[in-house]
Chimera marker file (.cmm) of the C-alpha trace (Angstrom):
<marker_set name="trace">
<marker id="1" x="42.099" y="-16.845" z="89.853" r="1" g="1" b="0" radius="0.5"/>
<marker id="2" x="41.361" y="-20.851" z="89.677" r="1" g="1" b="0" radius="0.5"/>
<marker id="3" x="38.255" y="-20.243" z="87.496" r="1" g="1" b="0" radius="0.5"/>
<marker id="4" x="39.988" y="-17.879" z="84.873" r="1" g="1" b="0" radius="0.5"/>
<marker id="5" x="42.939" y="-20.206" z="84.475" r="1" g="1" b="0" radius="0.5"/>
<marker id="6" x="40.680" y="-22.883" z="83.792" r="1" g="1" b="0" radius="0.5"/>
<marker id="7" x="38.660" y="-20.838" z="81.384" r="1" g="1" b="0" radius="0.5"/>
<marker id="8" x="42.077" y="-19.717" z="79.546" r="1" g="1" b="0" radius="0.5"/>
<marker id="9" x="42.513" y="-23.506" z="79.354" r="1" g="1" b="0" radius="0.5"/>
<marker id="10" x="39.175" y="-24.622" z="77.925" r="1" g="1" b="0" radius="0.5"/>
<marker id="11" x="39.274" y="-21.633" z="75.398" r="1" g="1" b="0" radius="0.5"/>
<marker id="12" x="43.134" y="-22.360" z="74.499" r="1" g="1" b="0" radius="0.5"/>
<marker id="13" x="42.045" y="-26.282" z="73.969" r="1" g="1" b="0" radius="0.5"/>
<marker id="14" x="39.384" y="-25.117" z="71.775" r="1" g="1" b="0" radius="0.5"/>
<marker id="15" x="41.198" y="-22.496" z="69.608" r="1" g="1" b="0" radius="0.5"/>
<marker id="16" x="44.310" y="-24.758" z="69.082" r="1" g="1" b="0" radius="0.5"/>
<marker id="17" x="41.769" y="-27.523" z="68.069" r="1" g="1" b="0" radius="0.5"/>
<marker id="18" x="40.392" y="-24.992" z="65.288" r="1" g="1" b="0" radius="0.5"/>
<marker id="19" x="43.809" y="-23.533" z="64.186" r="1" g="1" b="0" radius="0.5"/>
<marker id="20" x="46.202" y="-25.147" z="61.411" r="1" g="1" b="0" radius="0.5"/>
<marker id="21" x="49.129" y="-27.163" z="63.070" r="1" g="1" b="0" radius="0.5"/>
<marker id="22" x="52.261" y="-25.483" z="63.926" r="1" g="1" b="0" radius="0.5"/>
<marker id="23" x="53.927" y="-25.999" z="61.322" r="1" g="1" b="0" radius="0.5"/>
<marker id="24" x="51.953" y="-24.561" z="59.071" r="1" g="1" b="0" radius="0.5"/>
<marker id="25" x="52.961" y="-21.756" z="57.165" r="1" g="1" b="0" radius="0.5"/>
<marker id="26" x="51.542" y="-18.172" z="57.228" r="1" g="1" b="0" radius="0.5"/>
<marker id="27" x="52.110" y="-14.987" z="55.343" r="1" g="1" b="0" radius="0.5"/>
<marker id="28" x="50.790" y="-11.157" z="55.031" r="1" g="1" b="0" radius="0.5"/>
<marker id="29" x="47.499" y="-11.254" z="53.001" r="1" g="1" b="0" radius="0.5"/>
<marker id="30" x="47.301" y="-7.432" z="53.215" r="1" g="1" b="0" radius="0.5"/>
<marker id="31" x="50.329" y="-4.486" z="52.534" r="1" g="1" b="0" radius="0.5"/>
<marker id="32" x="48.233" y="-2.728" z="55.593" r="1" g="1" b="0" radius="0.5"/>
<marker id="33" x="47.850" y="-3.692" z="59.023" r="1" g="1" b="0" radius="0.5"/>
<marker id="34" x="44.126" y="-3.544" z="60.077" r="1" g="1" b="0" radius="0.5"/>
<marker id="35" x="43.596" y="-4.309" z="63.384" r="1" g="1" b="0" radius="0.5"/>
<marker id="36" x="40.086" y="-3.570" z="63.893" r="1" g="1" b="0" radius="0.5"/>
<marker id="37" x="38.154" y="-3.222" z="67.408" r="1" g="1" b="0" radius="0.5"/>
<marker id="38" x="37.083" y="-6.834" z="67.633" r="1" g="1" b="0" radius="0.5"/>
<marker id="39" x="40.111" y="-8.138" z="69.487" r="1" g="1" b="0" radius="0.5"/>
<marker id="40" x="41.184" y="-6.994" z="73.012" r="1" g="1" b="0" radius="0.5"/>
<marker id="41" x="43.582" y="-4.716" z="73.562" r="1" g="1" b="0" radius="0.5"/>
<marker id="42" x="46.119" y="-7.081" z="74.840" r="1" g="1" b="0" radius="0.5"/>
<marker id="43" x="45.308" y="-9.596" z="71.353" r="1" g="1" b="0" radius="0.5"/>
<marker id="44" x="45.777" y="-6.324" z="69.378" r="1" g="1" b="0" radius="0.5"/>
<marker id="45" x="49.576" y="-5.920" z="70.622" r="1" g="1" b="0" radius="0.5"/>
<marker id="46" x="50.319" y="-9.451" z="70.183" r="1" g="1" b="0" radius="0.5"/>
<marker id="47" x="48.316" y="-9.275" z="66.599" r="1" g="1" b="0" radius="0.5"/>
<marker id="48" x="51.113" y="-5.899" z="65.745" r="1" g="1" b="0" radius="0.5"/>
<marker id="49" x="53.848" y="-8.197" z="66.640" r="1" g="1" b="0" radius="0.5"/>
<marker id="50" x="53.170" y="-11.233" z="64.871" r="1" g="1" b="0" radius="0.5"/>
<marker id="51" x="52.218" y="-8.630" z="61.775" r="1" g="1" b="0" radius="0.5"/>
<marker id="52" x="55.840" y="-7.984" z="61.525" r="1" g="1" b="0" radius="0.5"/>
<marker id="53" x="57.421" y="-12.005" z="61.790" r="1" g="1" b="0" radius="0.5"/>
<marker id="54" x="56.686" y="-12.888" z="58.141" r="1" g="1" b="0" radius="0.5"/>
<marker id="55" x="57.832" y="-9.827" z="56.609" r="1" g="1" b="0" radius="0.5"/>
<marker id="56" x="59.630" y="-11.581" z="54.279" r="1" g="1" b="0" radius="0.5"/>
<marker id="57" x="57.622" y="-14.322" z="52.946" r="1" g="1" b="0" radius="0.5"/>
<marker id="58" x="55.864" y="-17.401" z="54.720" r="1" g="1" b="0" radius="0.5"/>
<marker id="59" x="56.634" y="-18.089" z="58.678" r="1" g="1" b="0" radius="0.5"/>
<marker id="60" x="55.986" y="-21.429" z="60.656" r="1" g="1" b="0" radius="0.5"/>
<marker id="61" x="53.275" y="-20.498" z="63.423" r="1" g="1" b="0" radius="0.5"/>
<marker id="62" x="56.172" y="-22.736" z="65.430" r="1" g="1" b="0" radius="0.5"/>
<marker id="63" x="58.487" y="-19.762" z="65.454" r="1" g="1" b="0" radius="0.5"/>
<marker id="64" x="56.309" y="-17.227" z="66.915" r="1" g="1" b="0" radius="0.5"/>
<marker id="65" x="56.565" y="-18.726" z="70.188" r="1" g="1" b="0" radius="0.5"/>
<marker id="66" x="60.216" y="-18.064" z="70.332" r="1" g="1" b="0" radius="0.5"/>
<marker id="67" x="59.832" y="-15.092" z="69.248" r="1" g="1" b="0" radius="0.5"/>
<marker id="68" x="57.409" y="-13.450" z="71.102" r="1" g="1" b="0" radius="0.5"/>
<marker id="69" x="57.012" y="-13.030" z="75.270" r="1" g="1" b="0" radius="0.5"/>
<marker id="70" x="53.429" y="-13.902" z="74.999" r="1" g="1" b="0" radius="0.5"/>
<marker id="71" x="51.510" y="-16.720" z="76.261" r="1" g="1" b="0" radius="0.5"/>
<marker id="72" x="50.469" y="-19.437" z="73.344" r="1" g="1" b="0" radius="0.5"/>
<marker id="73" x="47.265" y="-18.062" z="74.131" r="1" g="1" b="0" radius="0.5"/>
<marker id="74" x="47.393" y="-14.853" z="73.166" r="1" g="1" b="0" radius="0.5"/>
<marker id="75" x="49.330" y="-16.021" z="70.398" r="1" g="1" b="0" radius="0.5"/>
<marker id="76" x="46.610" y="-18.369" z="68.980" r="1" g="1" b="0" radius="0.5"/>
<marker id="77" x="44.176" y="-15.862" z="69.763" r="1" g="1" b="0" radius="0.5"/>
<marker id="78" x="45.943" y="-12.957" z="67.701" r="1" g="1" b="0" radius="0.5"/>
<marker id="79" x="46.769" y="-15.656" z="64.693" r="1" g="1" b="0" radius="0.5"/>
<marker id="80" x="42.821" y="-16.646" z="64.710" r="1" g="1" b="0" radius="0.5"/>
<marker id="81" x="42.040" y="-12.951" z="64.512" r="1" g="1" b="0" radius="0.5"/>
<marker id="82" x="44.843" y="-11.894" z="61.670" r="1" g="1" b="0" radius="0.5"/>
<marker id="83" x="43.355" y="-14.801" z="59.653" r="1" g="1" b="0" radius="0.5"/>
<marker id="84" x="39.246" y="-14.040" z="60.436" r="1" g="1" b="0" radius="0.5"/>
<marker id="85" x="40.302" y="-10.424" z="58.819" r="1" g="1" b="0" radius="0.5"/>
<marker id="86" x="42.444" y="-11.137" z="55.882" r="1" g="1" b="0" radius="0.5"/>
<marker id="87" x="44.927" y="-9.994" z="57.678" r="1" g="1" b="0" radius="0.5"/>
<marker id="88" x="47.603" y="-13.290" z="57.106" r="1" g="1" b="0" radius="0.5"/>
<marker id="89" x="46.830" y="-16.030" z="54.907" r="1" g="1" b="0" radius="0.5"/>
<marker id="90" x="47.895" y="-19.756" z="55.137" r="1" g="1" b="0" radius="0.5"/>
<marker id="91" x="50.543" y="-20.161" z="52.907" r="1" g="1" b="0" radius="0.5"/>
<marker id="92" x="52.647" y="-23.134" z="51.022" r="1" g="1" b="0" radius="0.5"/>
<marker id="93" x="55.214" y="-24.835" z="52.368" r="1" g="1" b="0" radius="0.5"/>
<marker id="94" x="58.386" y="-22.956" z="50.859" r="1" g="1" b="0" radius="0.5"/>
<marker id="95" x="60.188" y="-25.168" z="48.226" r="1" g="1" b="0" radius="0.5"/>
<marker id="96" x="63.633" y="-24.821" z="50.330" r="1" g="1" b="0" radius="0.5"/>
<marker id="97" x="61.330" y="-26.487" z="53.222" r="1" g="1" b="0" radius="0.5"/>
<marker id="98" x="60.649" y="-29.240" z="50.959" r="1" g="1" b="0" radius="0.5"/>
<marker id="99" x="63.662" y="-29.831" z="49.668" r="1" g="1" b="0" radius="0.5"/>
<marker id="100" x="65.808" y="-30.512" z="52.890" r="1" g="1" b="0" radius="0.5"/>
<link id1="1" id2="2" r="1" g="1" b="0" radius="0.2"/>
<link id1="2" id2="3" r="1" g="1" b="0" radius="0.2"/>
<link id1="3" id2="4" r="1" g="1" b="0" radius="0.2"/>
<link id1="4" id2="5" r="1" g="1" b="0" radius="0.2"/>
<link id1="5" id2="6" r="1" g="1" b="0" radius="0.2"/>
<link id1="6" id2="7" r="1" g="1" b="0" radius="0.2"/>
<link id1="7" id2="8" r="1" g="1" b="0" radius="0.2"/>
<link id1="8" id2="9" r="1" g="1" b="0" radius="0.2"/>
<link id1="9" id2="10" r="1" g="1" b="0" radius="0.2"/>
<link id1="10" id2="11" r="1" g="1" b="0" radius="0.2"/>
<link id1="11" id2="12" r="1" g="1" b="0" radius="0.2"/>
<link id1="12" id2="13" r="1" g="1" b="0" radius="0.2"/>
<link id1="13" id2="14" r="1" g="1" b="0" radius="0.2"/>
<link id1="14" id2="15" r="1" g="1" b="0" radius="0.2"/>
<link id1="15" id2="16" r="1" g="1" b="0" radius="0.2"/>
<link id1="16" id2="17" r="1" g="1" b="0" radius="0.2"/>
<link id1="17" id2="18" r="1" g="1" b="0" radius="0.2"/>
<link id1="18" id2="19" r="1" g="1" b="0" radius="0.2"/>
<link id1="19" id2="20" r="1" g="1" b="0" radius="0.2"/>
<link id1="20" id2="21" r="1" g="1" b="0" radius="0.2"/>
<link id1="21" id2="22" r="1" g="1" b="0" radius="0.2"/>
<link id1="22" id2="23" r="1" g="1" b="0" radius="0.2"/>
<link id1="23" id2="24" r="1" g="1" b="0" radius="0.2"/>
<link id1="24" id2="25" r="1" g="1" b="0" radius="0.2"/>
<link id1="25" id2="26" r="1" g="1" b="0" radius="0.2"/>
<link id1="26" id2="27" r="1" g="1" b="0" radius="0.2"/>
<link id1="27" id2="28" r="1" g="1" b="0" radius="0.2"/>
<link id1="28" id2="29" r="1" g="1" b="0" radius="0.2"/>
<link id1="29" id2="30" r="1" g="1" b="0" radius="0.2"/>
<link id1="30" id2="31" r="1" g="1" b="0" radius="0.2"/>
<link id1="31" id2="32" r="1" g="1" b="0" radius="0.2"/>
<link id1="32" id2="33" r="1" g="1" b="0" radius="0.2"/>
<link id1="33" id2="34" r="1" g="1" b="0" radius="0.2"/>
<link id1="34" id2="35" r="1" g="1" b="0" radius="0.2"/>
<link id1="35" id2="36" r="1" g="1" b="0" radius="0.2"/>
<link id1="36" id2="37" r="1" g="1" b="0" radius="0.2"/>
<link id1="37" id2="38" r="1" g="1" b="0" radius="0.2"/>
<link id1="38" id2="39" r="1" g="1" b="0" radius="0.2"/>
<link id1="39" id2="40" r="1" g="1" b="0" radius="0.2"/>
<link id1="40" id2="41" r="1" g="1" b="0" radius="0.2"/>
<link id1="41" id2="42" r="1" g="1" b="0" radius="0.2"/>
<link id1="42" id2="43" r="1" g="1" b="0" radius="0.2"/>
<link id1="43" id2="44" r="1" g="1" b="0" radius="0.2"/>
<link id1="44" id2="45" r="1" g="1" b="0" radius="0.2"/>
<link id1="45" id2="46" r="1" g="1" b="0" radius="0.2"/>
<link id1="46" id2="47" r="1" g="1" b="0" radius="0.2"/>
<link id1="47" id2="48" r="1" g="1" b="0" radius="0.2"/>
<link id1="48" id2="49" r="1" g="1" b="0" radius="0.2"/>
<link id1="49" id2="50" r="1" g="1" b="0" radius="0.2"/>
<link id1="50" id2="51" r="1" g="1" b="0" radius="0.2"/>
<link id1="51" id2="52" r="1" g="1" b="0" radius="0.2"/>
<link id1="52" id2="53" r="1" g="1" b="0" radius="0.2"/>
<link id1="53" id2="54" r="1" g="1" b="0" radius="0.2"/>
<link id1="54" id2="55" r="1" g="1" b="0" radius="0.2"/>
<link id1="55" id2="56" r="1" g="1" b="0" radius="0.2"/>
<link id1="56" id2="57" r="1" g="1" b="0" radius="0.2"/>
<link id1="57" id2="58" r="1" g="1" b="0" radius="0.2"/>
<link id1="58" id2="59" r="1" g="1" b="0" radius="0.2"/>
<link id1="59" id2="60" r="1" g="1" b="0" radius="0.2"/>
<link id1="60" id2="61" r="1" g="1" b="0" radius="0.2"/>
<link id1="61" id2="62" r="1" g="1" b="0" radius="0.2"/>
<link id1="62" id2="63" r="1" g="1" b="0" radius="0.2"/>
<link id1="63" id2="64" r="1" g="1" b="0" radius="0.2"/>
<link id1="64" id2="65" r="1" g="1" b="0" radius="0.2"/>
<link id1="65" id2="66" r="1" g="1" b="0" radius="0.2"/>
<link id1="66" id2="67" r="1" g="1" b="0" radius="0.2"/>
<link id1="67" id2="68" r="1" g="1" b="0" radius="0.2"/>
<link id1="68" id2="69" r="1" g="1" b="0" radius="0.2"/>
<link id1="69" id2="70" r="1" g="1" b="0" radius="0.2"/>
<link id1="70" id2="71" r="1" g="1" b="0" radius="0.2"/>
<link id1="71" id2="72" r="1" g="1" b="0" radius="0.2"/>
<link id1="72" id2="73" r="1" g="1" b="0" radius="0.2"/>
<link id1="73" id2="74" r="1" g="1" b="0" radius="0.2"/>
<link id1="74" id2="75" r="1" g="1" b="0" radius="0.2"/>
<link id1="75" id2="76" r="1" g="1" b="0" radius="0.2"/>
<link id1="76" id2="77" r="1" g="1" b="0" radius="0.2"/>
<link id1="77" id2="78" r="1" g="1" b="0" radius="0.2"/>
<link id1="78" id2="79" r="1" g="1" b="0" radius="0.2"/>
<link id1="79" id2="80" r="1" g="1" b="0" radius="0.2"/>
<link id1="80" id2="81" r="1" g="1" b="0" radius="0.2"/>
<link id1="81" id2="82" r="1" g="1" b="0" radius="0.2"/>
<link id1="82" id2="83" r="1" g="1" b="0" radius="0.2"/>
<link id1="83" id2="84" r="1" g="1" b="0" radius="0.2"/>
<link id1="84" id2="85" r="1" g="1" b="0" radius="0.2"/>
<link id1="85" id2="86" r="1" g="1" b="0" radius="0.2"/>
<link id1="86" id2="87" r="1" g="1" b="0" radius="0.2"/>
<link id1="87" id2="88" r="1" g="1" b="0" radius="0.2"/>
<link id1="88" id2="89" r="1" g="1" b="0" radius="0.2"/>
<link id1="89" id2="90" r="1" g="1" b="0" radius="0.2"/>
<link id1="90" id2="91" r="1" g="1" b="0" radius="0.2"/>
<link id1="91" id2="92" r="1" g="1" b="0" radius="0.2"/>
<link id1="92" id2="93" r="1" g="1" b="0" radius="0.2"/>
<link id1="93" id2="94" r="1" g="1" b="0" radius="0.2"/>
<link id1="94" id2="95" r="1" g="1" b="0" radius="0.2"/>
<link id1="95" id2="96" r="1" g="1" b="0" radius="0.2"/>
<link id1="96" id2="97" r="1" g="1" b="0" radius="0.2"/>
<link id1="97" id2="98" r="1" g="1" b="0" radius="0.2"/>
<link id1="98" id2="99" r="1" g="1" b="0" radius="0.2"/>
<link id1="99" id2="100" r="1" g="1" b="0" radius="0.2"/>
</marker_set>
């Protein structure tokens, strides 16, 4: 159990280090929701979920951690996938964000 915490560690460190910063924005790239078979079962739930948080236009990465019962793990990992796809998109700041 030791050893696959500190793996989930050294791979969260590493994917956080390669994703945008939290409060960057994302949005849907696609109308569909592709998940693919390259992702795990448990990333593909997690990737379903976060499909549906920007319905709406752009979301802060920030908010899906209060939105979702998911480890920032999985959550980086299902982000990572959604944007290797096509699946979300990084998106602009929203002028009402730059505003305030």
């Amino acid at each position: 159990m030791l050893i696959n915490a500190l793996q989930a560690r050294d791979e969260f460190q590493s994917l956080r280090l390669s994703m945008p910063s939290a409060t960057t924005f994302v949005t849907r790239y696609d109308q569909k929701l592709d998940l693919g078979q390259s992702a795990s079962a448990a990333v593909r739930k997690v990737m379903e979920q976060i499909w549906w948080l920007p319905f709406e236009g752009a979301a802060p990465l920030r908010t899906f951690y209060q939105q979702l019962a998911v480890s920032e793990l999985k959550i980086y990992q299902a982000v990572h996938e959604l944007l290797k796809t096509g699946q979300l998109t990084l998106a602009a700041v929203p002028l009402s964000q730059k505003v305030a």
